[in-house]
C-alpha positions in Angstrom: 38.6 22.8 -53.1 37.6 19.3 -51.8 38.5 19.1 -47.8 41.8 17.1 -47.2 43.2 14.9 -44.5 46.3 13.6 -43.5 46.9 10.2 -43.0 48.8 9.0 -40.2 50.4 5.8 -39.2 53.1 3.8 -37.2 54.4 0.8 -36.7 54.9 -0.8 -33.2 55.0 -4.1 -31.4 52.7 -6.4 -31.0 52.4 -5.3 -27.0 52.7 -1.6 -27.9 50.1 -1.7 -30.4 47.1 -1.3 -27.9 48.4 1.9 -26.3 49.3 3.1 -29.5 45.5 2.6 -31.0 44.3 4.0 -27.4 46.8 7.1 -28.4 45.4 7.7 -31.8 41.6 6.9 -30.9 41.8 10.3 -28.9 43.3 12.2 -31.3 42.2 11.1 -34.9 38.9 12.3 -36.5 36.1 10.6 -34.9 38.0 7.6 -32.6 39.0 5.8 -35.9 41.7 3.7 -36.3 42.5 0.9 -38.2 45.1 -2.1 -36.9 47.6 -3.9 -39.5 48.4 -7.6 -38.1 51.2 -9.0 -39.8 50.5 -12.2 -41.4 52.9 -15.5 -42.2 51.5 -17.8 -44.2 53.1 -20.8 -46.8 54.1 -20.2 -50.2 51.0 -21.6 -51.4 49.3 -19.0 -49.2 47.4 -21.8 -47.1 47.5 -21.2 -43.1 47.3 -18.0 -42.6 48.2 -16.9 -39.0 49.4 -13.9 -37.7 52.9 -13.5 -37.7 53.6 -12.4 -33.7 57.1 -11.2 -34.4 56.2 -8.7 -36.8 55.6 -5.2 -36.5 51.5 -4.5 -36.3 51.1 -1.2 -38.2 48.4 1.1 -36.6 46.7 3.9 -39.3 44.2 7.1 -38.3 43.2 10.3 -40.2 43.2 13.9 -39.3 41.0 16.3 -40.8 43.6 18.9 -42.9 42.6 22.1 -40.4 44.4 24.6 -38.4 45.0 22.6 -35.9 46.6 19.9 -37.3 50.0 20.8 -36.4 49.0 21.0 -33.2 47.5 17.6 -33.1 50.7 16.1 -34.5 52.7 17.4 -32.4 51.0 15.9 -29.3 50.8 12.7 -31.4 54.3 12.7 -32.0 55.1 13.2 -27.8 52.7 10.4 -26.9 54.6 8.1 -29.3 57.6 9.0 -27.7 57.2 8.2 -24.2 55.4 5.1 -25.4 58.8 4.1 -27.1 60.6 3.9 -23.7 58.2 1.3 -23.0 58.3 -0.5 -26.3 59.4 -0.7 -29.7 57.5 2.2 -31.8 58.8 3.2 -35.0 58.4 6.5 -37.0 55.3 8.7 -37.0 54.5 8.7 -41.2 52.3 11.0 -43.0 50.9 11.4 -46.0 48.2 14.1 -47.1 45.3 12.4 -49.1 41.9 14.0 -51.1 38.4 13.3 -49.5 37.7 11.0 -52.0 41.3 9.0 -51.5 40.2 9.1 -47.6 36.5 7.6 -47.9 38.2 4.5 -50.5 41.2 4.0 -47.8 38.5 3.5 -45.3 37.0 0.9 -47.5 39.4 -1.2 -47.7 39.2 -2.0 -43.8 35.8 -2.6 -43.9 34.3 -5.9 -44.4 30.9 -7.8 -44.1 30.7 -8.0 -40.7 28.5 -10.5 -38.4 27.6 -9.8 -35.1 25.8 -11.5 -32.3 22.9 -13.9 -33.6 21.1 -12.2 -36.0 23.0 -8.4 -36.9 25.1 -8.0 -39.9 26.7 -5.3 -41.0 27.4 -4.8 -44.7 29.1 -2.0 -46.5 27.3 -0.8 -49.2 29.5 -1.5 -51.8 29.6 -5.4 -50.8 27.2 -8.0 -51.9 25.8 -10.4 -49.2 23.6 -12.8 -49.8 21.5 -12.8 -46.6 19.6 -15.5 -44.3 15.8 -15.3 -43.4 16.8 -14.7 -40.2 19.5 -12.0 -40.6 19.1 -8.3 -39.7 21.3 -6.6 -42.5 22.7 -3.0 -42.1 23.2 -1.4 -44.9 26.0 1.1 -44.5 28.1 3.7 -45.5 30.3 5.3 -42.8 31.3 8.2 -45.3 33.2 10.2 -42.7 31.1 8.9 -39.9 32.9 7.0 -37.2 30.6 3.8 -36.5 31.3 0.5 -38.8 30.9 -2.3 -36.2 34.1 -3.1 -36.2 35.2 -1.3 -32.9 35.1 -3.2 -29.5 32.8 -0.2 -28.1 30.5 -0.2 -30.7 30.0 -4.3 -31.4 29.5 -3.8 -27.3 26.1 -1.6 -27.7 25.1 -4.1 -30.6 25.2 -6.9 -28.7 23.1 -5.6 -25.9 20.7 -4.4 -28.6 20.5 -8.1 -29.2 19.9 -8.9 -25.5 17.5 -6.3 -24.6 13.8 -6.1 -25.4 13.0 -3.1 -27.7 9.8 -3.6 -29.0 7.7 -0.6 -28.9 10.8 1.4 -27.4 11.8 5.2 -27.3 15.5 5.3 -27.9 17.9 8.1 -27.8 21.5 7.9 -29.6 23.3 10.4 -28.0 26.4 10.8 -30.4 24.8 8.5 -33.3 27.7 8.7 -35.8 27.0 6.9 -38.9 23.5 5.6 -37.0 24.6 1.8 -37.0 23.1 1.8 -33.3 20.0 3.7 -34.3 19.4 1.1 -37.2 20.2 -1.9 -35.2 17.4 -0.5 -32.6 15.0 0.0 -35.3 15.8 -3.4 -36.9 15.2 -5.2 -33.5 11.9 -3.5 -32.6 12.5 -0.4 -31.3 9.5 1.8 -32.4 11.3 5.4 -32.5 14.9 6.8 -32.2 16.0 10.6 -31.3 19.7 11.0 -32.5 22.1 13.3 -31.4 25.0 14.0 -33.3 27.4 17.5 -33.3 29.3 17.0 -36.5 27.6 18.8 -39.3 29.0 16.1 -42.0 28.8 12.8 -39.5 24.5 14.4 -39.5 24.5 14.4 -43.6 25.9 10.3 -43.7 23.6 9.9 -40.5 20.3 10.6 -42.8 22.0 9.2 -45.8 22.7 5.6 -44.0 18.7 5.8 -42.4 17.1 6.7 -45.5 19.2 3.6 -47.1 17.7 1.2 -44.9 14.4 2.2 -44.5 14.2 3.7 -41.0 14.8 7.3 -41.6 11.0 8.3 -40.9 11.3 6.7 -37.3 13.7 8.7 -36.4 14.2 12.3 -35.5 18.1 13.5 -36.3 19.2 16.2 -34.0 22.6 18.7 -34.9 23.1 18.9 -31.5 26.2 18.8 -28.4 24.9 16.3 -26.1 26.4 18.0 -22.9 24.5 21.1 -23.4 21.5 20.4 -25.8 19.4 17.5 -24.7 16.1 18.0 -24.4 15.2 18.3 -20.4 11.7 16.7 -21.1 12.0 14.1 -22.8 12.6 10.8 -21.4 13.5 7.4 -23.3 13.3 3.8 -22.1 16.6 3.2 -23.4 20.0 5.5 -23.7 22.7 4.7 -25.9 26.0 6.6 -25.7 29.2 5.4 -27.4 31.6 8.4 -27.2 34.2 9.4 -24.9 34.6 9.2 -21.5 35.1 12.8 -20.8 32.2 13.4 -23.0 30.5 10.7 -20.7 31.2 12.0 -17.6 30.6 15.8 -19.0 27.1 15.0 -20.4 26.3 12.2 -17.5 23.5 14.3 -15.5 21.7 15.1 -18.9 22.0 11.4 -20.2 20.3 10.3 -16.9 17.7 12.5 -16.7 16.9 11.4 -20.1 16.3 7.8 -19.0 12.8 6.9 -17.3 13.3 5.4 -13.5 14.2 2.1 -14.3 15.4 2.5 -18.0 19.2 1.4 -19.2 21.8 3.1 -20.3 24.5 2.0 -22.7 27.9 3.7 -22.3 30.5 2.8 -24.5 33.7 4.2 -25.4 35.4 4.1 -22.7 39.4 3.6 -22.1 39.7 1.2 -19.0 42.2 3.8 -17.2 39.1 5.9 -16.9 36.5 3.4 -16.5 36.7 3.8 -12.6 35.7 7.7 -13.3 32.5 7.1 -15.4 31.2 4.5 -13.4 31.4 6.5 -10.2 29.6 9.9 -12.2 26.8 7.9 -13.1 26.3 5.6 -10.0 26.0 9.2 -8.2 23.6 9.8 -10.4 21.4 7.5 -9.3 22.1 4.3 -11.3 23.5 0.8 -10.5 25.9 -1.3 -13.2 24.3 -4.3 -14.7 27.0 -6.0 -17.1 30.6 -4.9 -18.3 32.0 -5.6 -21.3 36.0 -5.5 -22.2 38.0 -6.1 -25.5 41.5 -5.0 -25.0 41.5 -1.5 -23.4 38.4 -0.4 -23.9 35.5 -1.0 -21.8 31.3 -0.6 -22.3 29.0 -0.5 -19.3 25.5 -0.9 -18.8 23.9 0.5 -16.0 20.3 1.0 -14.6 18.6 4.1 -13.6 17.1 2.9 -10.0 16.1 6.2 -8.6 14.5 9.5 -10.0 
């Protein structure tokens, strides 16, 4: 039997619909969610605009495991005390086949520029690309990493910023490897990869083989807040996960950065922003630029001491 998921969704105002995302980023498979904006347009369907009255729906998955019921079940309570502050309808669901899920994903998942030069193209999409674009090929399968979250267009745009030629880079919760390829892509010489979910691992090699990259990089099965190597050191860190995963793995994540090396840290809700960025300036680092898009909030910090 092929592995099934449950899709769920809601609709909610416009100034719910950030809390409600935030609400099923922590609980749906891998932080992904995808956000419905209503959109009014003329008859002739010129002037498009979003439509600010209208409900936004807001749509995640959960795997089809023993703990699902669980998982509703909290989902359902944190959509209820977010309906005394707001309009929030009905929690839907709707079970779905593997194969169903990976097309639904598709669906909100176009070509995708970012920054000057990176673009991100799904795999099943023609682009025809510039001389000085830096296509992505990608597949997320059941990988969370597409580009199109605030947290991870944050890390891309640093990449961008930063110089990486000749660099050792560590993903520490690489996902579908969009960071690791960027790296790659932009001059980094050699990646080390991190990632704990045995099927995120199997797109992971699938997505760096399809562009090219996957003999610069070493893929590691592997829980960042217990299994980084102690003696290996990078002069870049990239981590877009959680920030209790953040704040968990922080001593291990700074150890891995050389004295004077960067660290991206990504994924983080704003209401907890505050708590990561006072682990790691313990730690011996100092913040250099902040990023924001809604709720969530990437920082990038400096390791200034050993």
């Amino acid at each position: 039997m092929r592995p099934r998921w449950i899709e769920v969704s809601v609709e909610a105002d416009a100034e719910s619909a950030d809390a409600v995302s935030e609400l099923f980023a922590r609980f749906g498979y891998q932080q992904g969610v995808a956000v419905f904006h209503p959109v009014a347009q003329d008859a002739d369907g010129e002037h498009a605009t979003i439509d600010p009255a209208a409900p936004v729906r807001i749509v995640t998955y959960l795997p089809l495991d023993e703990r699902v019921d669980e998982t509703i079940e909290a989902l359902r309570r944190g959509l209820w005390h977010l309906g005394q502050l707001g309009t929030v309808g009905e929690l839907r669901l709707q079970t779905i086949a593997e194969e169903d899920w990976q097309e639904a994903w598709k669906q909100h998942f176009p070509v995708t520029r970012i920054g000057r030069r990176l673009v991100i193209r799904p795999s099943w999409l023609p682009y025809d690309a510039t001389a000085a674009d830096l296509v992505i090929d990608l597949d997320p399968g059941m990988a969370f990493g597409t580009g199109l979250h605030p947290t991870t267009q944050h890390c891309l745009l640093w990449l961008e910023e930063l110089e990486l030629a000749g660099k050792q880079v560590l993903d520490a919760g690489a996902g579908s490897g969009i960071l690791s390829i960027a790296a790659l892509k932009l001059g980094a010489a050699h990646v080390t990869a991190y990632e704990i979910d045995p099927v995120a691992v199997e797109v992971l090699r699938e997505n760096l083989a399809r562009n090219g990259v996957l003999d610069r990089v070493s893929v590691r099965q592997a829980d960042v807040t217990r299994d980084l190597d102690a003696h290996e050191r990078f002069d870049l860190v990239l981590a877009n996960i959680v920030a209790r995963v953040l704040i968990e793995a922080a001593p291990r994540l700074v150890r891995a950065a050389r004295p004077g090396a960067r660290l991206a840290l990504s994924g983080i809700i704003e209401q907890h922003e505050e708590a990561v960025r006072s682990r790691f300036r313990a730690l011996g680092t100092e913040l250099l630029d902040r990023k924001q898009d809604g709720d969530w909030v990437s920082l990038l910090v400096q390791r200034t001491r050993p």
